[in-house]
N, C-alpha and C positions, 0 to 999 in steps of 0.2 A: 687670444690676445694679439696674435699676429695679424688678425686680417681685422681689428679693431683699429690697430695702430695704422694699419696700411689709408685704412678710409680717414682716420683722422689726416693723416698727412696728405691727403687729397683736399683736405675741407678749408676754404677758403677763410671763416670765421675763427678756424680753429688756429690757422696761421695769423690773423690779426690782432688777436686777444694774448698769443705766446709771445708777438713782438713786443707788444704793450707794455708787457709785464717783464718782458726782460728788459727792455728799458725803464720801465721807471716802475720798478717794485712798492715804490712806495706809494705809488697809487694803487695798487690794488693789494690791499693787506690782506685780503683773507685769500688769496691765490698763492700757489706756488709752484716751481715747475722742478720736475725732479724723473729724469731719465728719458728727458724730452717729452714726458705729461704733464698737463696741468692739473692744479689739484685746488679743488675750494676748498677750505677750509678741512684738507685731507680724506676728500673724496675726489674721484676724479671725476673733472666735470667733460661733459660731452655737447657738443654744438644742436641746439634743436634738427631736428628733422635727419639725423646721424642716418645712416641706413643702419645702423647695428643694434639702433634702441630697440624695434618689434623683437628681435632676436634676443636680447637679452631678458624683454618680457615677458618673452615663450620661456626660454630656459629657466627664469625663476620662479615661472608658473608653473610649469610640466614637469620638473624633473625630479627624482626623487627627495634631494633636499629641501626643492618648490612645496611639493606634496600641497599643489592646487589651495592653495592660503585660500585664497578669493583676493578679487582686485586691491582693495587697502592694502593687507598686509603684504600681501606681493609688491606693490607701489613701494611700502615702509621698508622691506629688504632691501629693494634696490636703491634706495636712495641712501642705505647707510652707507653705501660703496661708492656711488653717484650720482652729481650731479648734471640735470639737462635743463633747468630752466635759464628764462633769460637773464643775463647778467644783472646781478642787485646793484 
């Protein structure tokens, strides 16, 4: 989670979309920020091309709780937690 947050707060998109939203919340209703993350609709969403996303699709593919899904459902895991596509 540390060197998640490290790269977020490096990512230029990921600082324009947090100003956005703390200024005018009410344009982006299905956002929320809560311990300096954003969150769509209570996932956390992540900036395309993140460097962290390979790594998180390894680790929910490879690792014991992974236990090699295959691609969909490995996809569906992660997406209960979060979000990376481009903003709706």
């Amino acid at each position: 989670m540390e060197e998640l947050r490290r790269q977020l707060e490096a990512n230029a998109e990921y600082h324009r979309l947090w100003q956005a939203i703390k200024m005018s919340p009410a344009k982006h209703p299905d956002f929320t920020l809560v311990q300096n993350l954003i969150l769509w609709k209570g996932r956390l969403w992540l900036p395309k091309g993140l460097a962290m996303i390979p790594t998180l699709l390894l680790e929910y593919h490879t690792t014991p709780t992974g236990s090699h899904m295959g691609t969909a459902k490995t996809t569906n895991r992660l997406l209960e937690n979060f979000e990376w596509s481009s903003l709706r």
